[in-house]
SEZAVO-246054 format. One record per atom (N, C-alpha, C): chain; x, y, z. Coordinates in nm, 2 decimals. Each point is the difference from the previous one (the first is absolute). Layout:
! SEZAVO-246054
A_X_Y_Z
...
***
This chain:
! SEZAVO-246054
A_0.79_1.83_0.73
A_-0.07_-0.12_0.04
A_-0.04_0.00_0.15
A_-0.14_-0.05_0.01
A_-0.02_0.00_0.17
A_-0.04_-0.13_0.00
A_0.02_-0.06_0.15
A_-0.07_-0.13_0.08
A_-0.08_-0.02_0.00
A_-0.12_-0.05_-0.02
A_-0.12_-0.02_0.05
A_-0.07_-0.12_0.04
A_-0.08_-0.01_0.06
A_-0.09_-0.10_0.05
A_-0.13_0.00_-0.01
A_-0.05_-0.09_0.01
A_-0.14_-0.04_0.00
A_-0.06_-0.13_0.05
A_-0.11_-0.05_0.03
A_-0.06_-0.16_0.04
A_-0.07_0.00_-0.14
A_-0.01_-0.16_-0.01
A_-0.06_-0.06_-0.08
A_-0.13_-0.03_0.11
A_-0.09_-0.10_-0.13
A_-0.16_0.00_0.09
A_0.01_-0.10_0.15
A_0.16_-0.07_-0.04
A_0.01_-0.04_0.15
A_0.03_0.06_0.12
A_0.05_0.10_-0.04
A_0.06_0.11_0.13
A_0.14_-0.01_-0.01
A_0.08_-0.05_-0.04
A_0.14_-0.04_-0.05
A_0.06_0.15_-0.03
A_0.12_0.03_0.04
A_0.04_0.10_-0.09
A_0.10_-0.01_-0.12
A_0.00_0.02_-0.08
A_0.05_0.05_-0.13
A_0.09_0.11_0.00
A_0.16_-0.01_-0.02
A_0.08_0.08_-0.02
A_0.01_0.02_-0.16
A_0.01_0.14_-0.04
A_0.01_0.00_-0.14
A_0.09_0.18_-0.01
A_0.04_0.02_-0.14
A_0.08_0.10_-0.02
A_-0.06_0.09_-0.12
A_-0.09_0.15_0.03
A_-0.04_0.08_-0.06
A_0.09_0.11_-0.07
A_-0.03_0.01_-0.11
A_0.09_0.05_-0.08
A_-0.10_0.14_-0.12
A_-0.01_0.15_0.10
A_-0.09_0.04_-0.06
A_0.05_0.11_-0.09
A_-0.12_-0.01_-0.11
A_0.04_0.15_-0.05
A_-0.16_0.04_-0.07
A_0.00_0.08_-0.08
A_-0.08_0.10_-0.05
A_-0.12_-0.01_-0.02
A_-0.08_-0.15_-0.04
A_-0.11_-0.01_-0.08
A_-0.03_-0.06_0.04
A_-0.14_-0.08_-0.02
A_-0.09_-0.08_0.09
A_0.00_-0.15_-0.03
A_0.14_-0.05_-0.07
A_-0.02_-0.15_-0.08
A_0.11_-0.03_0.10
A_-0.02_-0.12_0.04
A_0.11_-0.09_0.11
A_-0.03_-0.14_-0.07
A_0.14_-0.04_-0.02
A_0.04_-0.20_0.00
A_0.04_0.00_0.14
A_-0.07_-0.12_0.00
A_-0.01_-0.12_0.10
A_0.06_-0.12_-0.04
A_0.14_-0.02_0.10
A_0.11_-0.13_-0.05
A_-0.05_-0.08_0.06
A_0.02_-0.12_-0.05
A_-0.05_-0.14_0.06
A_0.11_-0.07_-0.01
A_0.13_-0.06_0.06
A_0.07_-0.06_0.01
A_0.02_-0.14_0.00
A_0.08_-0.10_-0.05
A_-0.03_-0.13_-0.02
A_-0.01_-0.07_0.14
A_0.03_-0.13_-0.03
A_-0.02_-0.09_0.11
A_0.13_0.00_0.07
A_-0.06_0.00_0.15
A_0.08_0.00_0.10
A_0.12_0.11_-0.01
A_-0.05_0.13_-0.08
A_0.10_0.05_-0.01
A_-0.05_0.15_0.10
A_0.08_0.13_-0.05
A_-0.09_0.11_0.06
A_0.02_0.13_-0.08
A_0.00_0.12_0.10
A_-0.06_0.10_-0.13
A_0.09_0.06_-0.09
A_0.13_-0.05_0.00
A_0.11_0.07_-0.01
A_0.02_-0.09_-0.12
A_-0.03_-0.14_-0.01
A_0.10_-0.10_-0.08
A_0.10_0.01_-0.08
A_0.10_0.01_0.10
A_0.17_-0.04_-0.02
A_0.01_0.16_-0.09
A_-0.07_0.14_0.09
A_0.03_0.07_-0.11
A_-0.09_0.04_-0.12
A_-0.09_-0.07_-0.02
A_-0.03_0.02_-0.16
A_-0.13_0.08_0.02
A_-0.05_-0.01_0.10
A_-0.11_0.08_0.05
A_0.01_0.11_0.02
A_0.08_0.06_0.11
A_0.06_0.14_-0.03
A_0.06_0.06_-0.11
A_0.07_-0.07_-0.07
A_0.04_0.09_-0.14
A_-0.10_0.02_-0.10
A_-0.13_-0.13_-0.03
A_-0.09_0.09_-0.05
A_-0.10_0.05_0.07
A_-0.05_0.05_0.15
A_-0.06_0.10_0.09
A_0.06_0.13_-0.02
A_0.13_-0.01_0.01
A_0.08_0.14_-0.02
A_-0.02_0.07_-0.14
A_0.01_-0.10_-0.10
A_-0.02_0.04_-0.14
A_-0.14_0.07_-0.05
A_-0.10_-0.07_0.06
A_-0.12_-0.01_0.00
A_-0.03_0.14_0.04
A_-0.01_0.02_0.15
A_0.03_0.15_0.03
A_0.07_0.07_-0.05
A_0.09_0.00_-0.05
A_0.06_0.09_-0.09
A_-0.08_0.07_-0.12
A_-0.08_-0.09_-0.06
A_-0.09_-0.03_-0.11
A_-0.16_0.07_0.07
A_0.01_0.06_0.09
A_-0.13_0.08_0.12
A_-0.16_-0.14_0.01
A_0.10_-0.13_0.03
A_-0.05_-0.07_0.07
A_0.00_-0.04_0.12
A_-0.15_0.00_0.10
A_0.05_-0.04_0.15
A_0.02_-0.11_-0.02
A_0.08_-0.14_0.09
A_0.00_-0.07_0.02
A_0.03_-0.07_0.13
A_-0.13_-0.13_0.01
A_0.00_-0.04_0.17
A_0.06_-0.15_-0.07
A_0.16_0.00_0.05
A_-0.02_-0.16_0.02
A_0.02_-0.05_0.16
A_-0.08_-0.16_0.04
A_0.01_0.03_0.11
A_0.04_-0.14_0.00
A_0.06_-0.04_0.15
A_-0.01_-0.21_0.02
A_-0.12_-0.05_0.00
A_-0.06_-0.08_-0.07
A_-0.08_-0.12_0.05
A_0.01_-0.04_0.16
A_-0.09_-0.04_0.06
A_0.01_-0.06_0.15
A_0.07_-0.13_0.01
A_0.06_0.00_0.10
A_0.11_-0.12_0.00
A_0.17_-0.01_-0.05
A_-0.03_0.19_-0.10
A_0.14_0.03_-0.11
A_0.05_0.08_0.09
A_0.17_0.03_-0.01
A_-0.02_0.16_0.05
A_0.01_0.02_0.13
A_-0.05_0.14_-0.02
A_-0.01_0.07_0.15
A_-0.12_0.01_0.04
A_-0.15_-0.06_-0.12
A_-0.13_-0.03_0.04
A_0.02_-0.07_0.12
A_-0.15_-0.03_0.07
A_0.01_-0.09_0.14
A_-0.06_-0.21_-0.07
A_0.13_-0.01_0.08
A_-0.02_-0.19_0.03
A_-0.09_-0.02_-0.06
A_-0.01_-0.12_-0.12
A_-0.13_-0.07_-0.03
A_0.02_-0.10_-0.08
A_-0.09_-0.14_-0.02
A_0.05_-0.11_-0.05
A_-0.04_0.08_-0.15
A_0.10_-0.05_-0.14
A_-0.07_0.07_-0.07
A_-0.09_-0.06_-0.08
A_-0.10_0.04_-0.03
A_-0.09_-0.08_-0.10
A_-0.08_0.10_-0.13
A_-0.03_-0.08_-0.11
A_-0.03_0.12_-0.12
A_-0.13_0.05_0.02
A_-0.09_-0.03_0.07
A_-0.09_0.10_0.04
A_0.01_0.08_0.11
A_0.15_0.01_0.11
A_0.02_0.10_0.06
A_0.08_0.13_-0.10
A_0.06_-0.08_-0.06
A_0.04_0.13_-0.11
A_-0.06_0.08_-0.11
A_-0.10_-0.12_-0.02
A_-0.12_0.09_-0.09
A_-0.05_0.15_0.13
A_-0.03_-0.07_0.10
A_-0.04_0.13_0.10
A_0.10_0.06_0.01
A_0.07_-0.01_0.04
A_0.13_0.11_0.02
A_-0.02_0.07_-0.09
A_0.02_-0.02_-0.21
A_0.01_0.10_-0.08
A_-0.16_0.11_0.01
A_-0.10_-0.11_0.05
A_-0.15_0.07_-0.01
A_-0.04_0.14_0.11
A_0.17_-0.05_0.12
A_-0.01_0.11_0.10
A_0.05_0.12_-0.04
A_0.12_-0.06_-0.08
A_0.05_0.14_-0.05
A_-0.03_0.08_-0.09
A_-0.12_-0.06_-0.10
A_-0.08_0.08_-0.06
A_-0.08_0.07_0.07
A_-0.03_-0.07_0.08
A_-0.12_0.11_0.10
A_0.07_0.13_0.07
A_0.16_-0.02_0.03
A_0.05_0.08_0.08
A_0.10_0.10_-0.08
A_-0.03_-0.01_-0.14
A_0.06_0.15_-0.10
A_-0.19_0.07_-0.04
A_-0.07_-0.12_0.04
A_-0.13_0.09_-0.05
A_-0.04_0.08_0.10
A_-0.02_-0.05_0.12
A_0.01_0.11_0.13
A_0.11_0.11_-0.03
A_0.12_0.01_-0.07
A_0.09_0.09_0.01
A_-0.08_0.07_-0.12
A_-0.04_-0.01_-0.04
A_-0.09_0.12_-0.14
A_0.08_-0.07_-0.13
A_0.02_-0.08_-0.01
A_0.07_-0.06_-0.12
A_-0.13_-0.09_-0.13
A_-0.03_0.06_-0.07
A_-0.10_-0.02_-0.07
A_0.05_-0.09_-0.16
A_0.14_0.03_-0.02
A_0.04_-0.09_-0.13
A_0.09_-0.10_0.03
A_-0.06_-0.12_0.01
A_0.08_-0.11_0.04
A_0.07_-0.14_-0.09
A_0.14_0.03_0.03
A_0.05_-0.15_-0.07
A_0.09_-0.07_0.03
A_0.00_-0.12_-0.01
A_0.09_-0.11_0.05
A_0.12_-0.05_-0.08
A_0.08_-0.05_0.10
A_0.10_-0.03_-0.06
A_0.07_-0.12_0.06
A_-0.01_-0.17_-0.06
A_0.02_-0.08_0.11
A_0.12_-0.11_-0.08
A_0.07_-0.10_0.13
A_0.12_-0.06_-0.07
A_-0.07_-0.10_-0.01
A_0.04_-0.09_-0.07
A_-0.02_-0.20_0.04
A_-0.14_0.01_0.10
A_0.03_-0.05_0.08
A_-0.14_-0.04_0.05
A_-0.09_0.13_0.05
A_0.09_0.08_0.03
A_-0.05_0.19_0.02
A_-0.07_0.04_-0.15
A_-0.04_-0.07_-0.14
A_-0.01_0.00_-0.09
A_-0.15_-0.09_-0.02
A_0.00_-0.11_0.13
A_-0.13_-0.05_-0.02
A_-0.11_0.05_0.11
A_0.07_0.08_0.12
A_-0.05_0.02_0.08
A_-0.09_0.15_-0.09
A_0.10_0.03_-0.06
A_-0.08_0.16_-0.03
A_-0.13_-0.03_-0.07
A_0.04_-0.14_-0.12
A_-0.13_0.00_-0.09
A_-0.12_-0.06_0.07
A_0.04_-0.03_0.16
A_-0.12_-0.13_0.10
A_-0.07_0.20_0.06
A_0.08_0.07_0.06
A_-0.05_0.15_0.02
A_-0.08_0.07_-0.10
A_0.01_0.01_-0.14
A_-0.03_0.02_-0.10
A_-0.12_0.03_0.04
A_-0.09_0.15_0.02
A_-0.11_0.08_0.00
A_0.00_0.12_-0.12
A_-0.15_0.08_0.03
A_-0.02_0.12_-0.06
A_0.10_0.08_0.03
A_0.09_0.05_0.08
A_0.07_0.08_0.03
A_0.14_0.00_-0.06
A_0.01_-0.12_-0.06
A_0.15_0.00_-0.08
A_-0.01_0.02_-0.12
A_0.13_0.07_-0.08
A_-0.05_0.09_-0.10
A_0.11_-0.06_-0.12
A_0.10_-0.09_0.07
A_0.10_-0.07_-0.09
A_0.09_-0.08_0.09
A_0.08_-0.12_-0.03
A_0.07_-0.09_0.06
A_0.15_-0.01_-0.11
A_0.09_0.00_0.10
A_0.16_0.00_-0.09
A_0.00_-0.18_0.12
A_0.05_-0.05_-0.08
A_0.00_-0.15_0.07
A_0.13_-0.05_-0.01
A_0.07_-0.03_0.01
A_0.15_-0.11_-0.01
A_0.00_-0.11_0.03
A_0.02_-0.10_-0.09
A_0.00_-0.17_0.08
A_-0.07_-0.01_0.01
A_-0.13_0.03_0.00
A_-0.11_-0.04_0.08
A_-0.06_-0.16_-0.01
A_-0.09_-0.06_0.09
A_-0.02_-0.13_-0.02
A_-0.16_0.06_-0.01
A_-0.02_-0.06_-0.13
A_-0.17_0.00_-0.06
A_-0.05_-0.12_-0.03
A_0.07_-0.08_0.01
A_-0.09_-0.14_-0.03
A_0.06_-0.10_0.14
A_-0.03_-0.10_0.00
A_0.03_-0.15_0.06
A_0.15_0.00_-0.05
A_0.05_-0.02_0.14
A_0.16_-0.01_0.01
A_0.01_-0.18_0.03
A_0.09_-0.05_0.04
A_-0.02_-0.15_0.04
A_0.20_0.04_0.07
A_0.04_-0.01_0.12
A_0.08_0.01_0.06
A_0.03_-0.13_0.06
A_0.13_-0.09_0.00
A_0.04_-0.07_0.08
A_0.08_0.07_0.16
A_-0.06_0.03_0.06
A_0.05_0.12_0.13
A_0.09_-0.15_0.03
A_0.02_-0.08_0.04
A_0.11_-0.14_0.03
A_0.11_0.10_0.00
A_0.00_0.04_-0.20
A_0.13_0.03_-0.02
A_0.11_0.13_0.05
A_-0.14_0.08_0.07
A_0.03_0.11_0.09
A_-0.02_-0.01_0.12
A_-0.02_-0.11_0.08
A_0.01_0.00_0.11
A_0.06_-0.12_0.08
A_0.04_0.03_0.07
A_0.07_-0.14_0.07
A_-0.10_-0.13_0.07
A_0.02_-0.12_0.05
A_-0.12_-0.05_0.02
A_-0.04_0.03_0.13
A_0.10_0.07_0.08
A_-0.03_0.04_0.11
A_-0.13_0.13_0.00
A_0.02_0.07_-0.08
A_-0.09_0.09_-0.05
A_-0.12_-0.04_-0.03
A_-0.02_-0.12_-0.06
A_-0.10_-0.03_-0.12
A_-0.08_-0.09_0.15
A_0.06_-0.05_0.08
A_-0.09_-0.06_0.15
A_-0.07_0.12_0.04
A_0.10_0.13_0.02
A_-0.06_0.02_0.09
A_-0.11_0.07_-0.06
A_-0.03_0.03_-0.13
A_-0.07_0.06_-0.07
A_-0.17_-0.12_0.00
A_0.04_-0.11_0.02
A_-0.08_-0.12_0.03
A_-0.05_0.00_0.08
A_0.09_0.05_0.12
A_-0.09_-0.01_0.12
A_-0.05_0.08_0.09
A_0.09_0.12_-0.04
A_-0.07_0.18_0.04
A_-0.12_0.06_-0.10
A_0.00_-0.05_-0.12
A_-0.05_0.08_-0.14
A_0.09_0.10_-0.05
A_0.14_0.00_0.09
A_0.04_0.16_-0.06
A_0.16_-0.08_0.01
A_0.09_0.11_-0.10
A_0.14_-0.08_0.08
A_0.08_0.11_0.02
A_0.15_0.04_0.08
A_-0.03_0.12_0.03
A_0.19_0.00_-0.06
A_0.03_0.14_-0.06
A_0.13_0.04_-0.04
A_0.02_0.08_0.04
A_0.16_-0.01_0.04
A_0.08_0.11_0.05
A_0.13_0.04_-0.01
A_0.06_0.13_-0.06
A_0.10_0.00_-0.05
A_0.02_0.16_0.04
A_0.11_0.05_-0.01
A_0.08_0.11_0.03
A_-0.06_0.10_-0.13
A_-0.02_-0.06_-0.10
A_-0.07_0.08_-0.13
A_-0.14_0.03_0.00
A_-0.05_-0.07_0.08
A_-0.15_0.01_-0.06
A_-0.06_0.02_0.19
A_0.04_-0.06_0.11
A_-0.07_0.00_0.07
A_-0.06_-0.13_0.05
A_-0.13_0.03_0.08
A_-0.07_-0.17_0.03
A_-0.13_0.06_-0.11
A_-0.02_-0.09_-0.13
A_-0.11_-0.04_-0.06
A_-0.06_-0.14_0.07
A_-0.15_0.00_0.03
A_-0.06_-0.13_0.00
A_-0.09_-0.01_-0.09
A_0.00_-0.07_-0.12
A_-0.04_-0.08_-0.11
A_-0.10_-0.07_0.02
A_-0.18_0.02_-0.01
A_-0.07_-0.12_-0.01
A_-0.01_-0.08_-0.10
A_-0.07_-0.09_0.00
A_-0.01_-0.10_-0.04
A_-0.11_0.03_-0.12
A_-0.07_0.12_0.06
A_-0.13_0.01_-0.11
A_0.05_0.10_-0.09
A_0.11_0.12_0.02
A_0.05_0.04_-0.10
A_0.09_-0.06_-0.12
A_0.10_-0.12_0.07
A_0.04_-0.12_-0.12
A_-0.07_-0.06_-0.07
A_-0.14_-0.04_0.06
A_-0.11_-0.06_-0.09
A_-0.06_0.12_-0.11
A_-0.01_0.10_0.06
A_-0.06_0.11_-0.11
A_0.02_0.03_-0.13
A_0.16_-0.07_0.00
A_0.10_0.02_-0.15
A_-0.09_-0.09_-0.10
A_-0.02_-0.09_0.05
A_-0.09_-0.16_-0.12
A_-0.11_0.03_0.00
A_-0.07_0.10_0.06
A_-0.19_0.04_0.01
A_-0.06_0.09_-0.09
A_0.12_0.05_-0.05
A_-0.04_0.12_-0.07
A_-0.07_0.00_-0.14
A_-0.12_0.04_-0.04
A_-0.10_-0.02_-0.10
A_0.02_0.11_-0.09
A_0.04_0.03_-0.12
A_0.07_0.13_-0.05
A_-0.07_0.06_-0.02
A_-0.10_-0.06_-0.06
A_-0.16_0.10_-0.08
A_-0.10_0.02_0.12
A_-0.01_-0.09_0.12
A_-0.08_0.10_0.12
A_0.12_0.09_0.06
A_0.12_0.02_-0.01
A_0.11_0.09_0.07
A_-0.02_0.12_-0.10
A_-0.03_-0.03_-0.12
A_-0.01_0.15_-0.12
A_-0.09_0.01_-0.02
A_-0.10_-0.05_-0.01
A_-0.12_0.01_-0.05
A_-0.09_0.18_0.04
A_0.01_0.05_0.11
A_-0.05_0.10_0.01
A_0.11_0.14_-0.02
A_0.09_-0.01_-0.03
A_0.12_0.09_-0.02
A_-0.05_0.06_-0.11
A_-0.02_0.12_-0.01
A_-0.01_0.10_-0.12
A_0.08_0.13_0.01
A_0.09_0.00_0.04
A_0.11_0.09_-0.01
A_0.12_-0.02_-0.06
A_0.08_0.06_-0.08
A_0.10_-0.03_-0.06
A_0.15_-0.04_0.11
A_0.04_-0.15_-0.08
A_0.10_-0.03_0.12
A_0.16_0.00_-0.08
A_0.10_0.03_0.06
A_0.11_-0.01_-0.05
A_0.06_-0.13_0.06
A_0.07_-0.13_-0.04
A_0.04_-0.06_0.05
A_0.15_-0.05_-0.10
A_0.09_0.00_0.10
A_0.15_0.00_-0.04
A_0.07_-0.12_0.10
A_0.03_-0.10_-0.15
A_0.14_-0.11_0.03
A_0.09_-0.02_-0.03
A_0.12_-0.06_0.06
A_0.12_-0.03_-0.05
A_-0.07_-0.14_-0.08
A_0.12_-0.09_-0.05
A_-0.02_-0.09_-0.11
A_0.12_-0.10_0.05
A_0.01_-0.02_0.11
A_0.11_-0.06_0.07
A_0.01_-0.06_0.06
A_0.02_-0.14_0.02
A_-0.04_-0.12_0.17
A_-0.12_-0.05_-0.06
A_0.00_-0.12_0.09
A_-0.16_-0.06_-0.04
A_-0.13_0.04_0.06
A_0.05_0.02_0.13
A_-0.15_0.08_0.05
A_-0.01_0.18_-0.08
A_0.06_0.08_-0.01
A_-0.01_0.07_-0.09
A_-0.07_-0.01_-0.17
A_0.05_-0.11_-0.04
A_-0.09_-0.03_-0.13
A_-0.15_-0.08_0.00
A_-0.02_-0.04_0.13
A_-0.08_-0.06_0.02
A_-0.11_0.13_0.03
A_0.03_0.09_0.14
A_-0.10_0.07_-0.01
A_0.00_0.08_-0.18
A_0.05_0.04_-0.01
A_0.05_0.09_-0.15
A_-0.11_-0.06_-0.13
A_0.00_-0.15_0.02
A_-0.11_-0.10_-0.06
A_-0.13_0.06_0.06
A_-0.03_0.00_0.07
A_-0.13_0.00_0.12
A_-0.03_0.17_-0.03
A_0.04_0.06_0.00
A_-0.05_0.14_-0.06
A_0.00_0.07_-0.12
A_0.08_-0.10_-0.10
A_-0.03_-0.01_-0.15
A_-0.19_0.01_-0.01
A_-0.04_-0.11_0.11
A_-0.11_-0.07_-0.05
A_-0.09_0.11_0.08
A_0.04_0.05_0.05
A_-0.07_0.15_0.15
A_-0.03_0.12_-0.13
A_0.05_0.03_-0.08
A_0.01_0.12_-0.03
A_-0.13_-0.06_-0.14
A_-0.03_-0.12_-0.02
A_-0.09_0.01_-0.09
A_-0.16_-0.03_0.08
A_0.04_0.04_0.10
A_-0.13_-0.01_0.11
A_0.00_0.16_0.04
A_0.09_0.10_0.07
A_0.06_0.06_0.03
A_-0.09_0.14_-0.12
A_-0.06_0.13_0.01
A_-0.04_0.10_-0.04
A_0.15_0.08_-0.12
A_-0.07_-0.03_-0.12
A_0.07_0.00_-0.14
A_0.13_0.12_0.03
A_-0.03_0.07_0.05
A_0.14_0.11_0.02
A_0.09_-0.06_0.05
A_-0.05_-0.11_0.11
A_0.13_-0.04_0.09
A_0.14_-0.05_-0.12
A_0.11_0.00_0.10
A_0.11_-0.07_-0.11
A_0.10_-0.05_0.12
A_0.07_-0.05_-0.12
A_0.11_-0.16_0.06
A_0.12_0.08_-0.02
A_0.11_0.01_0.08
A_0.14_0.06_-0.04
A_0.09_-0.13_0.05
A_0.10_-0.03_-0.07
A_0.09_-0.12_0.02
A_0.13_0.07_0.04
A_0.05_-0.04_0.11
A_0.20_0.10_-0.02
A_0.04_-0.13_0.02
A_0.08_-0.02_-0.15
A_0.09_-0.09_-0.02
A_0.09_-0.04_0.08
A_0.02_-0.10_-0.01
A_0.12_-0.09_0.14
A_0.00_0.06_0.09
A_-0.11_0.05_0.10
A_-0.08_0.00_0.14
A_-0.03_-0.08_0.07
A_0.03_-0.07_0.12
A_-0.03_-0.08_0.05
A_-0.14_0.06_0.12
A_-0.05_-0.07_0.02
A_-0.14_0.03_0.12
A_0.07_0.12_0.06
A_-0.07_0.14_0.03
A_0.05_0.11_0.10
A_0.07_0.10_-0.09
A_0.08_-0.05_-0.14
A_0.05_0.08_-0.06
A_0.05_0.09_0.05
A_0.14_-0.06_0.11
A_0.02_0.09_0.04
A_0.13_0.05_-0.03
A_0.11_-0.05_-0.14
A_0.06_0.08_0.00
A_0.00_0.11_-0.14
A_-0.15_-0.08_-0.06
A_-0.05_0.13_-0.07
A_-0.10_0.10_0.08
A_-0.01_0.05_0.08
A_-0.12_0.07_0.09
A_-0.01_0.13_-0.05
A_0.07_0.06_-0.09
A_0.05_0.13_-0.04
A_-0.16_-0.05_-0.12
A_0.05_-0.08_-0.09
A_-0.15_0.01_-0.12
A_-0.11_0.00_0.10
A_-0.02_-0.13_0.09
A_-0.14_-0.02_0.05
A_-0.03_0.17_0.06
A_0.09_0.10_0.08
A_-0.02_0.11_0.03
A_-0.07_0.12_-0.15
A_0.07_-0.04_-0.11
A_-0.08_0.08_-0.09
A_-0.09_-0.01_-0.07
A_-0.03_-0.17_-0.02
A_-0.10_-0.04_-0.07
A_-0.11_0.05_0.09
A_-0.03_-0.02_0.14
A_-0.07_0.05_0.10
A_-0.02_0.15_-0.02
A_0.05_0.11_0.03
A_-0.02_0.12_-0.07
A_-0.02_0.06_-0.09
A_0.00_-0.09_-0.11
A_-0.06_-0.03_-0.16
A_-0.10_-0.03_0.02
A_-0.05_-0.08_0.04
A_-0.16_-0.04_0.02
A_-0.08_0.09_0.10
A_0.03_0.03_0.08
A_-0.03_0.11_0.10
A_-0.02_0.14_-0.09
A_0.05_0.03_-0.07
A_0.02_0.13_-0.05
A_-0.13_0.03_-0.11
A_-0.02_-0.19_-0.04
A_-0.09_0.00_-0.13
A_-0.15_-0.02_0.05
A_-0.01_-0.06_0.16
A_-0.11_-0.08_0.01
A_-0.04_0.04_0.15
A_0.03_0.10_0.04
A_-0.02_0.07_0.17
A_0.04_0.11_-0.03
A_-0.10_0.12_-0.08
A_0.05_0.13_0.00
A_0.02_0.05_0.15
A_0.07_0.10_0.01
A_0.01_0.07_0.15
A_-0.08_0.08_0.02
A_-0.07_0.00_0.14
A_-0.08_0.12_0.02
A_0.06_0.10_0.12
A_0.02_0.06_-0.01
A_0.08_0.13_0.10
A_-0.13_0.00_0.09
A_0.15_0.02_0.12
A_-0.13_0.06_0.15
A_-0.09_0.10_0.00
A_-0.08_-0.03_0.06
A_-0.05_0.14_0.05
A_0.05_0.11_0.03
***
């Protein structure tokens, strides 16, 4: 695995982690909210597996995540972010491309969604209109200052300084499912647990995606999963290389 960097179209740099091997097909990780490219782990063990499997893979931070550079975050800076890093495996000669994104790294990939993607493994992802009470996640000290900055800013020993706008928390309730799918014609994998209420909720919300969604796509459920599935990560790792195997043949280097 190597380090790499890159700017998005703002000039920002982008820290991300290349993982190469033999053929010309690379996934592109999209990581959830407020999180980064590693998440708690689960990233690296399916990057490692993946390459194992003679896939490259670039997962990198989002701007504002990470070791990327400072930035308030908002969902159309992460749509760019993922649109930079498409551009910067295609400058590397990378011609078969596919994504692979969590929770909201799940809606960012289908908002990126061009000719150049060839298949989507999704987890959690949010495909329709979410409706969040943030109150109940944030303190009111938070929720001012999110009032009166537009952004509200967190900080913790685990994560770092995130600063949160205002227009990414609105984004969750704006979401139109059939203009978010509507041009998608590639086959998508998408996998949920069945566990917690926001879990069943999106779980609901992509029931109704996959009959919008190009007829190959399919719905995998891992039972008593909660959002992140993270202490099944071992299935979400093979169902992912199961679908890869069937729907992204490999094309060897030059």
């Amino acid at each position: 695995m190597e380090k790499v960097s890159f700017k998005n179209s703002r000039g920002l740099k982008l820290v991300g982690d290349f993982y190469k091997a033999d053929s010309n097909n690379i996934i592109i990780m999209a990581h959830g909210f407020i999180n980064d490219r590693s998440s708690q782990g689960r990233f690296d063990r399916l990057a490692d597996r993946l390459q194992e499997e003679n896939y490259n893979v670039l997962k990198f931070d989002f701007s504002g995540c990470g070791e990327s550079d400072p930035d308030i975050i908002k969902l159309d800076k992460e749509i760019d972010d993922l649109l930079s890093a498409i551009d910067f495996v295609k400058e590397k000669g990378f011609d078969k491309i596919g994504l692979f994104g969590n929770s909201l790294g799940g809606l960012v990939c289908l908002k990126a969604y061009s000719e150049d993607i060839e298949t989507m493994v999704l987890t959690g992802p949010v495909t329709d209109s979410m409706v969040y009470s943030w109150e109940k996640f944030y303190s009111n000290k938070k929720m001012q200052e999110l009032e009166e900055k537009g952004y509200l800013t967190l900080e913790s020993e685990e994560i770092g300084t995130r600063k949160i706008s205002k227009e990414i928390l609105d984004a969750f309730s704006e979401i139109e499912q059939k203009e978010l799918l509507k041009d998608i014609n590639v086959p998508i994998l998408i996998i949920h647990g069945d566990k917690g209420e926001e879990e069943k909720e999106l779980l609901k919300r992509s029931k109704k995606a996959l009959k919008i969604l190009p007829s190959d796509s399919q719905l995998k459920v891992v039972e008593d999963a909660r959002h992140g599935i993270r202490e099944d990560y071992h299935i979400v790792i093979e169902l992912t290389v199961d679908w890869l195997q069937r729907h992204f043949e490999i094309k060897k280097s030059n």
